[in-house]
BALOBA-1460 file (C-alpha; in Angstrom, 3 decimals):
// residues 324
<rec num="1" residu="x" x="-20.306" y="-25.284" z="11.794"/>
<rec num="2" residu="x" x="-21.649" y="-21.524" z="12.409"/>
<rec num="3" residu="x" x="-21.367" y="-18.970" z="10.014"/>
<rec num="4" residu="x" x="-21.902" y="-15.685" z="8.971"/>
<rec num="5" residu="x" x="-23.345" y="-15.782" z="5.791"/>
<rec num="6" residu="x" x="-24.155" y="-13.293" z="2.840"/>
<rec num="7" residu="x" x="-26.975" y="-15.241" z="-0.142"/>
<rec num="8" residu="x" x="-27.811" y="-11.305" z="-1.933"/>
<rec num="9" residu="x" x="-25.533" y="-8.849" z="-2.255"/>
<rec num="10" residu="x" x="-26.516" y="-5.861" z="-0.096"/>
<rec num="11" residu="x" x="-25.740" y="-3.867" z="2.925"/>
<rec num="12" residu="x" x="-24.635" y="-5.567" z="5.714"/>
<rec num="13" residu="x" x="-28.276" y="-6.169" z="6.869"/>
<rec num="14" residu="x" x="-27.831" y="-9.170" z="4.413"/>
<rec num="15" residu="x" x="-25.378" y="-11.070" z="6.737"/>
<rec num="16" residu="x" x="-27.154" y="-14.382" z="8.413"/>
<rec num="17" residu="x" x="-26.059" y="-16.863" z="11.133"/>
<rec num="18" residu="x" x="-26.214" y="-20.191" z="9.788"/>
<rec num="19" residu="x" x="-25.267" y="-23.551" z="10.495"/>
<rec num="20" residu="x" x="-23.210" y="-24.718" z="7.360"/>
<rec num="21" residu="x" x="-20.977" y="-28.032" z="6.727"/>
<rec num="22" residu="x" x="-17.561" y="-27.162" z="7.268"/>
<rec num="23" residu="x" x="-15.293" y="-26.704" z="3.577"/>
<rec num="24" residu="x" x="-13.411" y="-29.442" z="2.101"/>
<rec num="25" residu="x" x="-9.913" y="-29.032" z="2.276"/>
<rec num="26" residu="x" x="-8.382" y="-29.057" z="-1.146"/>
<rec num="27" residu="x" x="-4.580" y="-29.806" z="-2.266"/>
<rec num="28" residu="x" x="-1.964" y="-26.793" z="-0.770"/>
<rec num="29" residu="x" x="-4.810" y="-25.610" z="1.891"/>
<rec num="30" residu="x" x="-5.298" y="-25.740" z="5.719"/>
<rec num="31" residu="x" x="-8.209" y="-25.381" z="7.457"/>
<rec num="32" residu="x" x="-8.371" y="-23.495" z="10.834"/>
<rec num="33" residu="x" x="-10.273" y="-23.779" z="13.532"/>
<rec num="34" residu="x" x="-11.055" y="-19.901" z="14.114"/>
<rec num="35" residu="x" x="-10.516" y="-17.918" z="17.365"/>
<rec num="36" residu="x" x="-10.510" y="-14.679" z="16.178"/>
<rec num="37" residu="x" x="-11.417" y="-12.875" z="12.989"/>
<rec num="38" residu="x" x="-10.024" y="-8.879" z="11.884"/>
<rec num="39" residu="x" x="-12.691" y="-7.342" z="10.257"/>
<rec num="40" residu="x" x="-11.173" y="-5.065" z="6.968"/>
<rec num="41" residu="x" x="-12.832" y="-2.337" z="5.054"/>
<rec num="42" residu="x" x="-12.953" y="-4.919" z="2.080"/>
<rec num="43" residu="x" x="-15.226" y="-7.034" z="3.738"/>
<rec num="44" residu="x" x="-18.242" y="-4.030" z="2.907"/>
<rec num="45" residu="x" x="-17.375" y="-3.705" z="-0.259"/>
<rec num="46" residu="x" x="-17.427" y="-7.634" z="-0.503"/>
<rec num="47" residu="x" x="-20.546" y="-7.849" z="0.864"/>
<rec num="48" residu="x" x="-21.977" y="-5.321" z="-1.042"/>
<rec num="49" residu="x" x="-20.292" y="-6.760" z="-4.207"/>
<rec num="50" residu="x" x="-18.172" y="-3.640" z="-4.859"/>
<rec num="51" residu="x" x="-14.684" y="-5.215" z="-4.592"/>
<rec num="52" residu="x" x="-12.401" y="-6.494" z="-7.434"/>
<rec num="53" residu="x" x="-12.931" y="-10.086" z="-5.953"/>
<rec num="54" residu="x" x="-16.635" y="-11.094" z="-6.035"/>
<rec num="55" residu="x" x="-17.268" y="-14.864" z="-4.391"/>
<rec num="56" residu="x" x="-20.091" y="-17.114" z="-5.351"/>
<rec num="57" residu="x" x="-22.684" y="-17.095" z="-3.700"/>
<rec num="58" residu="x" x="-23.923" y="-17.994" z="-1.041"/>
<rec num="59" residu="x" x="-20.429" y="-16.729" z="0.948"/>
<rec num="60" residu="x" x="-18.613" y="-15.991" z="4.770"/>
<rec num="61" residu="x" x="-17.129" y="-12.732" z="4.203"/>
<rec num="62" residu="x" x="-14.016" y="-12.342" z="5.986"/>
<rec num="63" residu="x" x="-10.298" y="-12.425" z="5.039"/>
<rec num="64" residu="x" x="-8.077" y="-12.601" z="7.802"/>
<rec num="65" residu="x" x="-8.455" y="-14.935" z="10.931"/>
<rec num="66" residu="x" x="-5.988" y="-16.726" z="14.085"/>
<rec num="67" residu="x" x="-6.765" y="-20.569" z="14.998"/>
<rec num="68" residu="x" x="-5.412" y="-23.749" z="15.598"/>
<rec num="69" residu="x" x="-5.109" y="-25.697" z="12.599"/>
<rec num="70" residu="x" x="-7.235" y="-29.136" z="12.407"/>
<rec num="71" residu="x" x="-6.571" y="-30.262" z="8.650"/>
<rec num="72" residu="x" x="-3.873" y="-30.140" z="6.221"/>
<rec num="73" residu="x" x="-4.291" y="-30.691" z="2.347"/>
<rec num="74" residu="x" x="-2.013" y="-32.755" z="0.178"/>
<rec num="75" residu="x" x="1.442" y="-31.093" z="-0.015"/>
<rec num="76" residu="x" x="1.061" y="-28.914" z="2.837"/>
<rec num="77" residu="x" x="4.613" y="-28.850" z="4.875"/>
<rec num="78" residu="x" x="5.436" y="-25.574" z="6.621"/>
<rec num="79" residu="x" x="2.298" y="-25.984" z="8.912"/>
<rec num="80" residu="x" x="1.096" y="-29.293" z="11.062"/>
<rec num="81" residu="x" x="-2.497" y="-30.196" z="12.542"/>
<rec num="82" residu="x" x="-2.439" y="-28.475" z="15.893"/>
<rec num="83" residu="x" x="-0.162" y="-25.818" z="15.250"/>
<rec num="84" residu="x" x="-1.629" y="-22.373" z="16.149"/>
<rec num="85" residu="x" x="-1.606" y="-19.866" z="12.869"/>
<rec num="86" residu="x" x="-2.868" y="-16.761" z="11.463"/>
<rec num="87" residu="x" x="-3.988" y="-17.055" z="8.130"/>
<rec num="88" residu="x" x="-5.364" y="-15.041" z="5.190"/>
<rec num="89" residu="x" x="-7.417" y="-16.017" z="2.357"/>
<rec num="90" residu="x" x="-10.212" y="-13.455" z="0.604"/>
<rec num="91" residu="x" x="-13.175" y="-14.579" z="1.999"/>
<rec num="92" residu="x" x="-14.482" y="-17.142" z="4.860"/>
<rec num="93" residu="x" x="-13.365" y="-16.421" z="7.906"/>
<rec num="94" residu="x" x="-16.341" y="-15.302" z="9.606"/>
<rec num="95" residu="x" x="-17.267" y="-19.411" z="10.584"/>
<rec num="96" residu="x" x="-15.869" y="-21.876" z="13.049"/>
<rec num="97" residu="x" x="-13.760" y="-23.548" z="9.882"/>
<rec num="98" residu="x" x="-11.819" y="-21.512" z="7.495"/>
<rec num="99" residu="x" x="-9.609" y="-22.341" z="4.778"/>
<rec num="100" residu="x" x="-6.654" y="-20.853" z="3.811"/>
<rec num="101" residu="x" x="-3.367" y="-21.786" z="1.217"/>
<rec num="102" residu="x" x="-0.158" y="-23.263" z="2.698"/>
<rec num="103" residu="x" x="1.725" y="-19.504" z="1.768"/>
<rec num="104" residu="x" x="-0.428" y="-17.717" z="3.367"/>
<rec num="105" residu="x" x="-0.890" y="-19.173" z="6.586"/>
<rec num="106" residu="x" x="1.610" y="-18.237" z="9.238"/>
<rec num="107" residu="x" x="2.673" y="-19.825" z="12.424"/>
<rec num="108" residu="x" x="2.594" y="-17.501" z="15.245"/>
<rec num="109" residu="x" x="3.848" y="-17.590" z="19.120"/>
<rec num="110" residu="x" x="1.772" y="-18.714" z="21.587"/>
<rec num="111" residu="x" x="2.126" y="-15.951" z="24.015"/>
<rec num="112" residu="x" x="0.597" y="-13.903" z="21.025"/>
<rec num="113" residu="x" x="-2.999" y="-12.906" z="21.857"/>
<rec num="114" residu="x" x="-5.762" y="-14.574" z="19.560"/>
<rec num="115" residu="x" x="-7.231" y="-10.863" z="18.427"/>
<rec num="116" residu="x" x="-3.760" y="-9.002" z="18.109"/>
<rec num="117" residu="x" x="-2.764" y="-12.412" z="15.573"/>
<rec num="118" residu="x" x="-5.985" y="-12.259" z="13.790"/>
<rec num="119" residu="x" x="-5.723" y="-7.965" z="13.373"/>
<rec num="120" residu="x" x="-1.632" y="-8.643" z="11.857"/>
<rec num="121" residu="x" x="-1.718" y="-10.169" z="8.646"/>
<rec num="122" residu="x" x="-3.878" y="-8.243" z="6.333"/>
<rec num="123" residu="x" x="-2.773" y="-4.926" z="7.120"/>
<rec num="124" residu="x" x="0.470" y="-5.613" z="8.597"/>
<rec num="125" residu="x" x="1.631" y="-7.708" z="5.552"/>
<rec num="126" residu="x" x="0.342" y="-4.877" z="3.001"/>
<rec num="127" residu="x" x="1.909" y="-2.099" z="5.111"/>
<rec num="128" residu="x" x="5.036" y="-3.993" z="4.911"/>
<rec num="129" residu="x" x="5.020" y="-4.750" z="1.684"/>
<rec num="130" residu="x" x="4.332" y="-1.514" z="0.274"/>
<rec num="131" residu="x" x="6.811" y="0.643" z="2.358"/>
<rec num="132" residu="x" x="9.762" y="-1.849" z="2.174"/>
<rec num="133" residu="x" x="9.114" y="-3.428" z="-1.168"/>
<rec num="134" residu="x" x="7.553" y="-0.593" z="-3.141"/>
<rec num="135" residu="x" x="8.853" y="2.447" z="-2.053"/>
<rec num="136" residu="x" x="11.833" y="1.776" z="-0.361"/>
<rec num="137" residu="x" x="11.287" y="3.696" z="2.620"/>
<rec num="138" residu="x" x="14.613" y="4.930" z="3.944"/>
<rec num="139" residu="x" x="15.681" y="5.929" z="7.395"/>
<rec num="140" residu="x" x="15.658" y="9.323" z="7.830"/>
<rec num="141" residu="x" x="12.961" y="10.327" z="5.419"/>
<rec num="142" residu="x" x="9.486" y="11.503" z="5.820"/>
<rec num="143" residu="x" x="6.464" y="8.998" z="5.260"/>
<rec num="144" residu="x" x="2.983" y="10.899" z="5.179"/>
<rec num="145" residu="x" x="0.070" y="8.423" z="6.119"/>
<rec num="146" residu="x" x="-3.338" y="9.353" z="4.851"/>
<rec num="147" residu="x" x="-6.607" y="7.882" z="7.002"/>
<rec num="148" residu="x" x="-3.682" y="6.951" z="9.608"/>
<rec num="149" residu="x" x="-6.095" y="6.209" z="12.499"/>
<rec num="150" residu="x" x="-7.576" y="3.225" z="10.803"/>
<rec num="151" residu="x" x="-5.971" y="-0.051" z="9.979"/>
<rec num="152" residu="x" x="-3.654" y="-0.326" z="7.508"/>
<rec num="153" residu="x" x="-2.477" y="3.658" z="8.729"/>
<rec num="154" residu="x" x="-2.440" y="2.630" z="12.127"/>
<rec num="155" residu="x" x="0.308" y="-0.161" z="11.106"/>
<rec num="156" residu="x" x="1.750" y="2.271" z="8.725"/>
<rec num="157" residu="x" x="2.744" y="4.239" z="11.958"/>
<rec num="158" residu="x" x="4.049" y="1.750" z="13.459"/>
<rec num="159" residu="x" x="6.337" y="-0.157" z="10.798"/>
<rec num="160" residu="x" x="7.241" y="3.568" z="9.525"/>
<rec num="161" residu="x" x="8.994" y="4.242" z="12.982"/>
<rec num="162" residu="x" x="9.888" y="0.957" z="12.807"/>
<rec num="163" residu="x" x="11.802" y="1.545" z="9.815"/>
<rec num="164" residu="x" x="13.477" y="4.934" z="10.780"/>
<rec num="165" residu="x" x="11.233" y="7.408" z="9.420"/>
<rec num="166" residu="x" x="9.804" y="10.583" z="10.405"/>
<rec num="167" residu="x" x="6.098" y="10.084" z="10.110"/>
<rec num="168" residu="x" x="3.240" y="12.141" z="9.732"/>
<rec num="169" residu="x" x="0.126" y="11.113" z="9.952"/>
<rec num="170" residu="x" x="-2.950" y="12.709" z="8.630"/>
<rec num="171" residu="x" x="-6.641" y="12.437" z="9.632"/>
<rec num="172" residu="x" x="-9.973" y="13.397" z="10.031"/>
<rec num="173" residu="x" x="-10.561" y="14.589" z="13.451"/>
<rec num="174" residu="x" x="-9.002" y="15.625" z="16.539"/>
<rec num="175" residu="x" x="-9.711" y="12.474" z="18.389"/>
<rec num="176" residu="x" x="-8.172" y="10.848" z="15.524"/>
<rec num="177" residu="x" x="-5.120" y="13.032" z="15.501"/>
<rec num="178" residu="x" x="-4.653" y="12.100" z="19.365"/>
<rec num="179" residu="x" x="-4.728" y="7.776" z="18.534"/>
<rec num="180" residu="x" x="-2.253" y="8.456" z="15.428"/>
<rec num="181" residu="x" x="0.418" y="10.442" z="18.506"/>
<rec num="182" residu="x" x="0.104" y="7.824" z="20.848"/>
<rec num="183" residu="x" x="1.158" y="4.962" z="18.167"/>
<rec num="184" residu="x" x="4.423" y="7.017" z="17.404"/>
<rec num="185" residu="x" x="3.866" y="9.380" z="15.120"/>
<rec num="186" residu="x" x="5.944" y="12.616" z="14.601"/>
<rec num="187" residu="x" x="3.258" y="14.853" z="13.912"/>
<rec num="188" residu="x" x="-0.283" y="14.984" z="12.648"/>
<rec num="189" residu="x" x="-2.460" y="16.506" z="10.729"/>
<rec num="190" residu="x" x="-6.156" y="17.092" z="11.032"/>
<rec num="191" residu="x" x="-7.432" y="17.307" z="7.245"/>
<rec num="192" residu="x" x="-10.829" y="17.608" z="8.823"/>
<rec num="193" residu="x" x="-10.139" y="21.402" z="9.423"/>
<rec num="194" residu="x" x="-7.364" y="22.521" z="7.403"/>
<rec num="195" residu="x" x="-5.138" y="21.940" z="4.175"/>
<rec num="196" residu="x" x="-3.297" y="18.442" z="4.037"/>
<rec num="197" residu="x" x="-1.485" y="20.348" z="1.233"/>
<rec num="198" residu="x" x="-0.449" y="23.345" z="3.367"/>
<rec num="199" residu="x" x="0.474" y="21.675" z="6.219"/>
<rec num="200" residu="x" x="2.218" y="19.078" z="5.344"/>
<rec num="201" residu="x" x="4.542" y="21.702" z="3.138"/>
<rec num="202" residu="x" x="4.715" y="23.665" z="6.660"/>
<rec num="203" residu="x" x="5.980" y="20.574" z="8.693"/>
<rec num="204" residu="x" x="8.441" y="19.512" z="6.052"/>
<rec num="205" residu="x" x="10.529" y="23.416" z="5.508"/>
<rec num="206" residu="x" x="8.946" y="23.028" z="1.988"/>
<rec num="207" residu="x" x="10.174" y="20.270" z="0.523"/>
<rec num="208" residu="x" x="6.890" y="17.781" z="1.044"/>
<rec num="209" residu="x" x="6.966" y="13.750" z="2.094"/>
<rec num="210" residu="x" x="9.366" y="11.563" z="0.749"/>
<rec num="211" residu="x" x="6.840" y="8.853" z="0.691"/>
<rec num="212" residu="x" x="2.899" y="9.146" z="0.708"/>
<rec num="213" residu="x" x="0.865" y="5.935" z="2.418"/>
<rec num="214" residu="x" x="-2.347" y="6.612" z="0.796"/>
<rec num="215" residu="x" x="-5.798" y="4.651" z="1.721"/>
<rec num="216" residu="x" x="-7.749" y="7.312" z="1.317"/>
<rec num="217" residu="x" x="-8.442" y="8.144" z="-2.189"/>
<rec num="218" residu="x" x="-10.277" y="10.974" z="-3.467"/>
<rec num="219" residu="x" x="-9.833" y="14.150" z="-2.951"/>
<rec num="220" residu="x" x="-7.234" y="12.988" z="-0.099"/>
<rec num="221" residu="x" x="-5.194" y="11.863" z="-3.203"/>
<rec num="222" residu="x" x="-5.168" y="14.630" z="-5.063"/>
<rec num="223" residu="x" x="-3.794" y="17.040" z="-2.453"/>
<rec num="224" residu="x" x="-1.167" y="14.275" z="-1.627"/>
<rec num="225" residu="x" x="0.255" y="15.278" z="-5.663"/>
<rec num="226" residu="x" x="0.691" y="18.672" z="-4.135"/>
<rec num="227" residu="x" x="2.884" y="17.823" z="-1.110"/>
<rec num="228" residu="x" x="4.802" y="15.437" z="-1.717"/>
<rec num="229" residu="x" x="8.424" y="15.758" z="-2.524"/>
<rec num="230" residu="x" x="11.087" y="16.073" z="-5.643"/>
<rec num="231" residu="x" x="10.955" y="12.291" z="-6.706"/>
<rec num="232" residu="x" x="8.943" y="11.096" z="-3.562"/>
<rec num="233" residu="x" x="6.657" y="7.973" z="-3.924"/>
<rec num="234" residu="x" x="3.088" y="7.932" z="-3.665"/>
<rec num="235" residu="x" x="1.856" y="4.451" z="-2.678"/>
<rec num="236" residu="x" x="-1.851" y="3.431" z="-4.325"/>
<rec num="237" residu="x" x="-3.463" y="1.298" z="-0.635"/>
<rec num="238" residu="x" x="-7.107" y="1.592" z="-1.857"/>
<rec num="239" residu="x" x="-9.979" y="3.920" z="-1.862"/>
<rec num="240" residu="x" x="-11.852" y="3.778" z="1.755"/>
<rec num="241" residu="x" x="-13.806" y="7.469" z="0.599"/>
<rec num="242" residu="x" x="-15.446" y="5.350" z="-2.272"/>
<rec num="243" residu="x" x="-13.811" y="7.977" z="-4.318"/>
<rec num="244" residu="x" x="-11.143" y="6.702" z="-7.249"/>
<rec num="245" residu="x" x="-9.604" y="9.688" z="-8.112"/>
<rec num="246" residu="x" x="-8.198" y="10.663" z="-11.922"/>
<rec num="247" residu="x" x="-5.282" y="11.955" z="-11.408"/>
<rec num="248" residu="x" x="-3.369" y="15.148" z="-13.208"/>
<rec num="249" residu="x" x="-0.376" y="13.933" z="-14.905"/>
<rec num="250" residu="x" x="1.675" y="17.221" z="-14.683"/>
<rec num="251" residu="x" x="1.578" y="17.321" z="-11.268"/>
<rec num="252" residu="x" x="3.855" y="13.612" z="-11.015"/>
<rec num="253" residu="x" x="5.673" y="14.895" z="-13.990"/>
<rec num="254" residu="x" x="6.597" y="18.339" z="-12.178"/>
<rec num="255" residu="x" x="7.688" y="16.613" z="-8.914"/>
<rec num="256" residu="x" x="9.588" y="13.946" z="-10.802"/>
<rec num="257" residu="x" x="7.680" y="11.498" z="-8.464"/>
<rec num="258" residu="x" x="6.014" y="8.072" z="-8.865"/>
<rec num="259" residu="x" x="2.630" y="6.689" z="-8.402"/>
<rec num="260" residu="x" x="2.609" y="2.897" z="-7.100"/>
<rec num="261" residu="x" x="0.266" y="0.518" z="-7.078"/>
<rec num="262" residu="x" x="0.283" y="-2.065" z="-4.065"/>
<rec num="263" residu="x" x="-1.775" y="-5.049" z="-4.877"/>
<rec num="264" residu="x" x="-0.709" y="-7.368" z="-1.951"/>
<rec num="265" residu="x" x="-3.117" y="-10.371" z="-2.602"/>
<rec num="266" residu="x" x="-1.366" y="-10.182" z="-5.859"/>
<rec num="267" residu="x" x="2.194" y="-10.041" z="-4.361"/>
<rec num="268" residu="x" x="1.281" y="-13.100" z="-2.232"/>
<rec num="269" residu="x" x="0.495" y="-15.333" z="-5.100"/>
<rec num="270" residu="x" x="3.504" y="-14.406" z="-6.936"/>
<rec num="271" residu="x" x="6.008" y="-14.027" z="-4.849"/>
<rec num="272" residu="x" x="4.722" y="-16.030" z="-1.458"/>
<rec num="273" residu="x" x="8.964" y="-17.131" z="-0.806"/>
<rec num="274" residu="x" x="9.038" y="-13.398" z="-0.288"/>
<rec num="275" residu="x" x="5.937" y="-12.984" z="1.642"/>
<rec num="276" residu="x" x="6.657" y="-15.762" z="4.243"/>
<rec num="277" residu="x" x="10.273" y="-13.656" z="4.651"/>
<rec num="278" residu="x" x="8.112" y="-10.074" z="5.379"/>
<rec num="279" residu="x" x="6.023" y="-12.073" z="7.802"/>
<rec num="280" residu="x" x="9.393" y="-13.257" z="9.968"/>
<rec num="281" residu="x" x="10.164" y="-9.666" z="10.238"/>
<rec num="282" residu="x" x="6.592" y="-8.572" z="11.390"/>
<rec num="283" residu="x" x="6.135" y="-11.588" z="13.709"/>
<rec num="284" residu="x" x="9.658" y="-10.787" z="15.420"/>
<rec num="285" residu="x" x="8.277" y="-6.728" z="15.905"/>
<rec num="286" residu="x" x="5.219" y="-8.130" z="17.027"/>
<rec num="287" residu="x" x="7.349" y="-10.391" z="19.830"/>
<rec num="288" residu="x" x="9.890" y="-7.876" z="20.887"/>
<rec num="289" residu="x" x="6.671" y="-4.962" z="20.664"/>
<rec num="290" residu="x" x="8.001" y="-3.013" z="18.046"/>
<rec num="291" residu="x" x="4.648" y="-3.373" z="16.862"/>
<rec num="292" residu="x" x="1.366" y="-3.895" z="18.163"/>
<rec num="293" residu="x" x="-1.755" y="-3.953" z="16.216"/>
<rec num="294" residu="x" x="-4.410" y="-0.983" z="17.793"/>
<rec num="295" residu="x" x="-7.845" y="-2.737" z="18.402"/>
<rec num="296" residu="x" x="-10.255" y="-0.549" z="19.363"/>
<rec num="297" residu="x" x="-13.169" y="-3.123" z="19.720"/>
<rec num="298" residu="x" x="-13.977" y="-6.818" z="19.677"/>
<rec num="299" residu="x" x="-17.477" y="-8.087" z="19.411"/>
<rec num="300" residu="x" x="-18.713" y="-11.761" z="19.976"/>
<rec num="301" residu="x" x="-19.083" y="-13.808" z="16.913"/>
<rec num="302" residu="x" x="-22.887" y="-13.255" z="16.731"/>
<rec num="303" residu="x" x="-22.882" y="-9.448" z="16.585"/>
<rec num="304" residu="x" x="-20.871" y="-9.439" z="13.212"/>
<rec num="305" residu="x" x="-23.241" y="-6.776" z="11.885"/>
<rec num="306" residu="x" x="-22.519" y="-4.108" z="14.685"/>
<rec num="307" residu="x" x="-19.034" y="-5.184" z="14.806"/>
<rec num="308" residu="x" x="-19.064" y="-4.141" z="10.487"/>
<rec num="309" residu="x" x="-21.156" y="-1.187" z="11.188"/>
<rec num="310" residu="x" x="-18.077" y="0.730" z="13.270"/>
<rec num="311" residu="x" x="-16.148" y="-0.011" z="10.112"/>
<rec num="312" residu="x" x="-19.311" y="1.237" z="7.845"/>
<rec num="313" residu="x" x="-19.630" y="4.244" z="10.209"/>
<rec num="314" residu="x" x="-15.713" y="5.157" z="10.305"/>
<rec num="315" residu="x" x="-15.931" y="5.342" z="14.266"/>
<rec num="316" residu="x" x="-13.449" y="2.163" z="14.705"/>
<rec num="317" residu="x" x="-9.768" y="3.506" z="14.961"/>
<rec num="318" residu="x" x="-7.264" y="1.007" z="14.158"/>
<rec num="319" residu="x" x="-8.782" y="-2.688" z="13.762"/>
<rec num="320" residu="x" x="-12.146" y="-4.513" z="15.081"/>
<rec num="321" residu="x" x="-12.429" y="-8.244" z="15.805"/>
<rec num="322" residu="x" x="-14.639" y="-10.897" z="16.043"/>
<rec num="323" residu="x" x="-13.794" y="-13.540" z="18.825"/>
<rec num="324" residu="x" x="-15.604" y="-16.743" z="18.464"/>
């Protein structure tokens, strides 16, 4: 099978083309023959072996791909051979055959396009997960979304509204500002050009968010202790600045507010009854349109490297795929 292959850790100059035997499915897996792949910010970091989960290598980077399955492991049941899935798994998908556990691999309708299935389950499942699970987002209150014109804020938008709240999402540019409007949102903020602080107190009469979606990191974090609200929840995505930021202790203690963590790989392996339950809910949006994933570019299989560099480059708004 083809391949996109990383053998030394590097930029993503290091990613090859190859012709590799397909993997050997393993007890509780499915492998799936691979339409479409959504590329995530992880996958850099992979590649450059900055994330918390470093492969051997040699490795396919890629976490997230849509196929038709053509082999089931021992003990597999909620899937068949032939059934068409989205599936997740940390690495692999960028190759013709990609393996993936029984709980995390997801049958989806067939009226749903290969590249809006294979830009769902990463960022759709962790949005979910951390506004419904972790903070508890009511109806009525306000969810600020940092870096809400890439992927995981783009779904944040859109399961926010889904969800009741006002939403307010916050960015780096104006062009930016205009992608986050037309996906729902309330009211943006451009943090390119002003104070995320300042006007997110403005837009709320004072009081701040009720909930923070932060992917950001950074300095992005730290203003996000400043505006958000008494006893308001700051949800932990990642770091996409590169930037982990320490954070001052008074300022959570002052606000009476909470900083969570949302480790959704980790949520999946624990708890996968629960994850196969959020995943009914976002397939069902995804059917009736309540949600639909923003794509602003798909690439051919063989131009992985560009396709990564509009993710390197933060020009990509909302998700880029690779279609095989």
């Amino acid at each position: 099978m083809k391949a996109q292959v990383v053998r030394q850790l590097g930029g993503i100059e290091s990613l090859q083309l190859e012709e590799v035997a397909s993997p050997a499915v393993r007890g509780g897996q499915v492998k799936v023959e691979v339409e479409a792949v959504g590329l995530n910010f992880p996958d850099l970091l992979m590649i450059q072996g900055l994330y918390q989960f470093k492969p051997d290598l040699p490795f396919s980077p890629g976490a997230e791909a849509c196929g038709r399955v053509i082999e089931i492991g021992e003990g597999v049941t909620d899937v068949a051979v032939g059934d068409r899935v989205m599936a997740v798994n940390m690495a692999g998908a960028m190759a013709e055959h990609f393996l993936a556990h029984e709980y995390n691999t997801f049958r989806i309708p067939d009226d749903l396009t290969a590249e809006k299935a294979a830009a769902l389950s990463m960022t759709y499942g962790t949005t979910y997960h951390a506004l419904v699970d972790r903070a508890r987002l009511e109806e009525g209150e306000t969810l600020l979304v940092t870096g809400a014109s890439g992927g995981v804020g783009t779904a944040a938008i859109q399961i926010g509204k889904a969800l009741g709240a006002r939403v307010i999402a916050a960015v780096s540019t104006d062009a930016k500002a205009q992608v986050a409007a037309s996906l729902g949102a309330d009211a943006t903020v451009n943090y390119g050009t002003g104070s995320l602080k300042d006007e997110v107190k403005e837009l709320t009469e004072g009081k701040g968010a009720d909930v923070v979606y932060e992917p950001v990191g950074g300095d992005i974090f730290l203003q996000t202790l400043r505006c958000v609200a008494w006893e308001g929840r700051i949800l932990v995505i990642g770091f996409a600045s590169g930037k982990i930021p320490s954070a001052p202790m008074n300022l959570p203690l002052l606000k009476g507010s909470s900083i969570i963590g949302v480790f959704w790989g980790g949520f999946t392996r624990r708890d996968p009854t629960k994850n196969r339950a959020n995943f009914t809910q976002i397939l069902a949006w995804a059917a009736d349109g309540t949600i639909d994933p923003h794509i602003s570019e798909t690439f051919p299989f063989d131009e992985a490297k560009e396709a990564l560099s509009q993710l390197a480059n933060r020009t990509a708004t909302g998700k880029v795929v690779l279609l095989l």
